[in-house]
PLY file of the C-alpha trace (Angstrom):
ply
format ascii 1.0
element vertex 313
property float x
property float y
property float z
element edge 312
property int vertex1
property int vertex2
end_header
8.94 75.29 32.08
12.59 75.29 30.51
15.01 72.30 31.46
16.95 74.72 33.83
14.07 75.90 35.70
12.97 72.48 36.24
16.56 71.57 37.69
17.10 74.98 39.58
17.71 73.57 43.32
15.38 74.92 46.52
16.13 78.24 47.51
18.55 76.86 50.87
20.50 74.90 48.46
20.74 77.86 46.28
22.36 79.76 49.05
24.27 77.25 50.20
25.57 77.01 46.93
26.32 80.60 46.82
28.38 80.23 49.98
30.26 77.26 48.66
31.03 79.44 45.48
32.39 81.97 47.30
34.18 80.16 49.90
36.11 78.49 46.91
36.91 81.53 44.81
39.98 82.45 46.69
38.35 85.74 47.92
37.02 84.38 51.02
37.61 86.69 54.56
37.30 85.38 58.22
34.15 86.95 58.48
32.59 85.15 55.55
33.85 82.01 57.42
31.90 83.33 60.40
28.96 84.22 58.71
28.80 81.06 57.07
28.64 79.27 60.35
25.73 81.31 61.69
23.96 81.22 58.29
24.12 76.72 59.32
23.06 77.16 62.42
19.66 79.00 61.98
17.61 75.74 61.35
18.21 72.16 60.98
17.25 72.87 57.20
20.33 75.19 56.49
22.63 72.68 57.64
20.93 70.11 55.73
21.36 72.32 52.65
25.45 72.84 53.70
25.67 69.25 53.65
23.80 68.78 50.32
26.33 71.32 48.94
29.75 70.13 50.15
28.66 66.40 48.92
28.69 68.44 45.26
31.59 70.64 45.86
33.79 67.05 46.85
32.59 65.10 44.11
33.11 68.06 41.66
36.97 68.53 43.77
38.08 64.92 43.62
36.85 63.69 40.60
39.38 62.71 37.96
37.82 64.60 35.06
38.87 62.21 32.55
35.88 61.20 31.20
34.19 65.00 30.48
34.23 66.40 27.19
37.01 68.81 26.42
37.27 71.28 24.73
37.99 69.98 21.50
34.61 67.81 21.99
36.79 64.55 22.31
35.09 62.15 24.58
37.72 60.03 26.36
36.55 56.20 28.33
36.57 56.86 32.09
37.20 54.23 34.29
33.80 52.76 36.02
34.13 54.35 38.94
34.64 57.84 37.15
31.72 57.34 34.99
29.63 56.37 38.35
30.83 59.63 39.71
30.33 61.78 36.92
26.70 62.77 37.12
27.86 64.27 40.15
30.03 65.96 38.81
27.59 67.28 36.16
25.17 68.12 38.61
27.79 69.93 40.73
28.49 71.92 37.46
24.92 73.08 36.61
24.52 74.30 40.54
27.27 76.36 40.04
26.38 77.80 36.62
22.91 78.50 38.42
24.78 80.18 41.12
26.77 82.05 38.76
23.97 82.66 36.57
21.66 83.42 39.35
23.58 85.52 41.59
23.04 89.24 40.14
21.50 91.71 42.78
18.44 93.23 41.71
20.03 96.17 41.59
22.44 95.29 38.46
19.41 94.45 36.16
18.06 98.13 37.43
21.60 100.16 36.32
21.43 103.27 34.57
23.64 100.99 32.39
24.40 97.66 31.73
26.13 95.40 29.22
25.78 91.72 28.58
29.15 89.84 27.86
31.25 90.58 24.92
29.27 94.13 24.89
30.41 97.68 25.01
28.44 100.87 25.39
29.74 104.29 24.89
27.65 107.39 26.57
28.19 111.35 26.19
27.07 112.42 29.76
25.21 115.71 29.88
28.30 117.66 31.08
30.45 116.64 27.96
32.10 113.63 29.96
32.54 110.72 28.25
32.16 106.83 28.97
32.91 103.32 27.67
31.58 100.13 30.12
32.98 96.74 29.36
31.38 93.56 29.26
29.63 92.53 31.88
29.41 95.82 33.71
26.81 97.96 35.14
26.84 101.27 36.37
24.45 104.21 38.08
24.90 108.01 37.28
23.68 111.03 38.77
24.35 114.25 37.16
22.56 117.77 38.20
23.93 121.10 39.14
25.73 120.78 42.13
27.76 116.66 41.69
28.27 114.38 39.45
28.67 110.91 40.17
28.82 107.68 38.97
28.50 104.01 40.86
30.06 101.28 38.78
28.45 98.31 40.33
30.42 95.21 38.62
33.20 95.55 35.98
35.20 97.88 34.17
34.49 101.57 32.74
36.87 103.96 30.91
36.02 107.77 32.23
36.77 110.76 29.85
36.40 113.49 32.66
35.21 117.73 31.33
37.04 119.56 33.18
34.56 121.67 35.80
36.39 123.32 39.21
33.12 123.77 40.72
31.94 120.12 40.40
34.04 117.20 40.80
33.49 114.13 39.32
33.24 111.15 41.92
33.06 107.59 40.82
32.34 105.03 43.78
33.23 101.38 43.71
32.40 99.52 46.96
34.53 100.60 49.35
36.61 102.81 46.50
36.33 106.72 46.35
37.50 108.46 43.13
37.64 112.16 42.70
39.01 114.20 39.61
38.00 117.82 38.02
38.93 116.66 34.68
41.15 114.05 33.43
41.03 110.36 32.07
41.30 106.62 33.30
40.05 103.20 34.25
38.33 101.47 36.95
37.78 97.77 36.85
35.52 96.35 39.52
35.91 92.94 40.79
33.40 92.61 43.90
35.15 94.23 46.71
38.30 94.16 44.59
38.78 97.43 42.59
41.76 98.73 40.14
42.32 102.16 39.05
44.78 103.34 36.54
45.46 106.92 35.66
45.86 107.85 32.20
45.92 111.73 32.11
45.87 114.21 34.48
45.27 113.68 38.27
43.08 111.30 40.37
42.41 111.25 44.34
41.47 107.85 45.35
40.08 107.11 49.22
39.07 104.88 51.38
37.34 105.19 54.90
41.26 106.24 56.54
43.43 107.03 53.40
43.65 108.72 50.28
46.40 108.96 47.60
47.03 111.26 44.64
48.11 109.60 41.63
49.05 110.83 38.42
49.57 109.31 34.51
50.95 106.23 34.66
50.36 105.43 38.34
47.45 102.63 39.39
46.24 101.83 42.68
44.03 98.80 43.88
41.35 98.51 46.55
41.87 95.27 48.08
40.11 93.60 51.03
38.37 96.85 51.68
41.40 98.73 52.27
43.39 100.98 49.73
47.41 100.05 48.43
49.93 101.56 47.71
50.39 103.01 44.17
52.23 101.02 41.44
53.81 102.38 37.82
52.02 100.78 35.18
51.79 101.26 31.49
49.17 103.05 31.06
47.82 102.18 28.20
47.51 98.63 28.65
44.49 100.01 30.83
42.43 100.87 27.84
43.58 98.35 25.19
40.50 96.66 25.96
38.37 99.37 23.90
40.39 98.01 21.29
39.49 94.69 21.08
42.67 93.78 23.26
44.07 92.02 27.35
46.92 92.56 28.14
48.02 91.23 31.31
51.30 90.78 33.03
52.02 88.11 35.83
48.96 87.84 36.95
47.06 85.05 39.01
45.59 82.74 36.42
42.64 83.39 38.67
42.53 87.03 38.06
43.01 86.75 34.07
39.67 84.26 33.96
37.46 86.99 36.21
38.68 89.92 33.03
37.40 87.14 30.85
34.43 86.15 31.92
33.29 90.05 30.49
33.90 88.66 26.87
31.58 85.34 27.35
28.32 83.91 29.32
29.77 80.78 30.48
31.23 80.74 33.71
34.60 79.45 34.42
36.04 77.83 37.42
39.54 77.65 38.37
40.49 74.76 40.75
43.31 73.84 43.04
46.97 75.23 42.15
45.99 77.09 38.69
44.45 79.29 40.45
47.61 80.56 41.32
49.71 80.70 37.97
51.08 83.41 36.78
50.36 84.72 33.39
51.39 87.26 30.73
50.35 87.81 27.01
48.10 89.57 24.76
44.80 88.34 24.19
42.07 88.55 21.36
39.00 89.63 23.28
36.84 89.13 20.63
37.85 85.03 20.64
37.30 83.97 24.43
37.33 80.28 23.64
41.03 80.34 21.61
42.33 83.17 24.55
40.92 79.36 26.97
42.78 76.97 24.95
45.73 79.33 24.80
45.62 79.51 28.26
45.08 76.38 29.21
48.18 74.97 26.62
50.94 77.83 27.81
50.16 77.04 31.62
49.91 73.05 31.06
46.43 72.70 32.49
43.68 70.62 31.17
40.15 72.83 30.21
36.96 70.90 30.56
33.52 71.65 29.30
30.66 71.08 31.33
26.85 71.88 30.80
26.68 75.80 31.67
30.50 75.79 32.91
33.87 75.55 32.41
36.91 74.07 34.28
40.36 74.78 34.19
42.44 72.74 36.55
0 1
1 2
2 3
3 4
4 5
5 6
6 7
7 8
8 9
9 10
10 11
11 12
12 13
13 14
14 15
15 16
16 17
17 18
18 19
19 20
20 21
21 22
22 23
23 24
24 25
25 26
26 27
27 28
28 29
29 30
30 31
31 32
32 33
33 34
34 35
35 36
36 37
37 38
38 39
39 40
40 41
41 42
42 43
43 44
44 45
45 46
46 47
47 48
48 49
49 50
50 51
51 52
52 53
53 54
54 55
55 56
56 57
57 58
58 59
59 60
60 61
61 62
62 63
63 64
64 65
65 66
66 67
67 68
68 69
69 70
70 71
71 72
72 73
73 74
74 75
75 76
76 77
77 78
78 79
79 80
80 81
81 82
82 83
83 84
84 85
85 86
86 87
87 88
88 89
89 90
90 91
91 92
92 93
93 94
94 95
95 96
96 97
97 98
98 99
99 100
100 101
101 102
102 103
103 104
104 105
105 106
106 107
107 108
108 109
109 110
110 111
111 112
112 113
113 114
114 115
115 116
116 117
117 118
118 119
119 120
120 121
121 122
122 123
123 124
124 125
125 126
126 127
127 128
128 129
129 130
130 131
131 132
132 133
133 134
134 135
135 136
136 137
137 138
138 139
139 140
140 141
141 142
142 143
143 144
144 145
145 146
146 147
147 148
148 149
149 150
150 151
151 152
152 153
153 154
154 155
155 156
156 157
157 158
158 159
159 160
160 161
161 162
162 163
163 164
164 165
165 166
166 167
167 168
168 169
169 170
170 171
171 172
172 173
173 174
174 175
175 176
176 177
177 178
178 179
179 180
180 181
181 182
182 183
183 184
184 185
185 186
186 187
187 188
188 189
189 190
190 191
191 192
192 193
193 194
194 195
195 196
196 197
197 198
198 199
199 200
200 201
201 202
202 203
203 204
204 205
205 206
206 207
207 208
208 209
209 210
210 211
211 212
212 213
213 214
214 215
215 216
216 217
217 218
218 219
219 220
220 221
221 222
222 223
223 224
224 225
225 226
226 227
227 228
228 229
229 230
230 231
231 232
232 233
233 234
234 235
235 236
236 237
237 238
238 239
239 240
240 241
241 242
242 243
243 244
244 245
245 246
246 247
247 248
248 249
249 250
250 251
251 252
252 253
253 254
254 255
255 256
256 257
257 258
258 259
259 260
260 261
261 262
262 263
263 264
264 265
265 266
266 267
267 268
268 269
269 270
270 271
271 272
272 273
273 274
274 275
275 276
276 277
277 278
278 279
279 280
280 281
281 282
282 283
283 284
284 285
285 286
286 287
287 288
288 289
289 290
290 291
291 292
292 293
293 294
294 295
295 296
296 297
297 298
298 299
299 300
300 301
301 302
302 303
303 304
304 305
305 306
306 307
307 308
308 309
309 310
310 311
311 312
């Protein structure tokens, strides 16, 4: 048995720990909340596990960090009571990276295709289409005489589309609906969160109660469940990423570290205010930890390295 299988927590704390990841990622609804609070109150054992949880989540929260290796490797002297605290903290940080590590539906690992991080795979489709998926990404297809259509399940894709009247081409994204007869641009997927950008030609996104037609140049994002309103965007920032290349512009710090986390394993957790920093640049994807450190030096926050995680805060 490997070192993390002999620390991997019961299976309540693991999904307590799943709902305290979530909870803190910013992307939390009112009816996570609510589910949340039945999930506590269907035996004395789930609450017990909650509680187990939030004792991490604090620890890991309020903990001056002083004392954890950064990421230049210096060690720095912590005060007593921070180095009495910090195997909390450490064991706070190799829940989460089990979380993190752990929390893939089956589903991903049974894609059509799927990359690991820093990956990209480029596929002809059988009716001359063309597709690159990112990092991190997975994706089903389905291609016969009558449809074609691709599900990206998690992360980013660029679509060249053949043109064919008689058979759109649908990609699906949660709660996103994409249809085009022949034209090219992005998706990124983000959980329920989902961008598209239009490159050439024309694209009809959905939802459940609206649709919108955008053309070159336009993006739209599915947010919440629910489709916005078209923006103008440069469109070729969308793609740059094929090339080796982020480019982002004022974006939540929060944002920028989820595009990241396609170029590397290690998870990386954004606490308190930084999530909310606003960022702009162009970024090496092929160098995650210097794109970090230049991150973390522009925006003034400290980066600490944990076992299986990182923390910017």
């Amino acid at each position: 048995m490997s070192p993390m299988q002999e620390h991997r927590p019961p299976p309540l704390d693991q999904e307590a720990n799943r709902w305290l990841a979530h909870l803190h990622s910013g992307r939390a609804r009112e009816q996570d909340h609510q589910d949340l609070d039945r999930w506590r109150r269907r035996s004395p054992a789930h609450e017990a596990a909650y509680q187990r949880a939030q004792t991490l989540w604090r620890h890991l929260g309020t903990l001056s960090l002083d004392g954890v290796s950064l990421d230049n490797g210096a060690e720095m002297a912590a005060p007593r009571r921070q180095r009495r605290l910090l195997p909390l903290a450490l064991a706070a940080a190799v829940v989460l990276a089990l979380v993190f590590l752990g929390q893939s539906p089956w589903r991903l690992w049974r894609a059509d295709l799927r990359t690991a991080a820093g990956e990209q795979l480029s596929r002809d489709l059988a009716d001359g289409s063309h597709l690159v998926l990112n990092g991190n990404s997975a994706a089903n297809w389905h291609l016969d005489d009558v449809s074609r259509r691709i599900e990206l399940l998690r992360g980013e894709a660029l679509f060249q589309v053949a043109a064919d009247h008689q058979r759109p081409f649908t990609v699906q994204a949660g709660d996103a609906r994409i249809r085009v007869t022949g034209t090219r641009f992005n998706v990124a997927r983000e959980g329920d969160d989902v961008l598209l950008t239009v490159i050439e030609g024309q694209v009809l996104a959905s939802d459940r109660r609206h649709r919108e037609t955008l053309n070159p140049g336009q993006a739209v994002r599915w947010k919440d469940g629910g489709l916005q309103d078209p923006v103008s965007v440069d469109a070729a920032w969308a793609e740059a990423w094929t090339r080796g290349r982020l480019i982002v512009r004022d974006l939540p710090l929060e944002e920028v570290v989820r595009r990241l986390e396609r170029y590397q394993d290690t998870p990386i957790w954004v606490l308190g205010d930084a999530r909310h920093r606003r960022v702009s640049g162009v970024f090496d994807t092929g160098d995650p930890a210097a794109m970090l450190t230049a991150l973390a030096a522009s925006l003034s926050i400290h980066q600490y390295r944990l076992p299986g995680l990182i923390i910017l805060r």
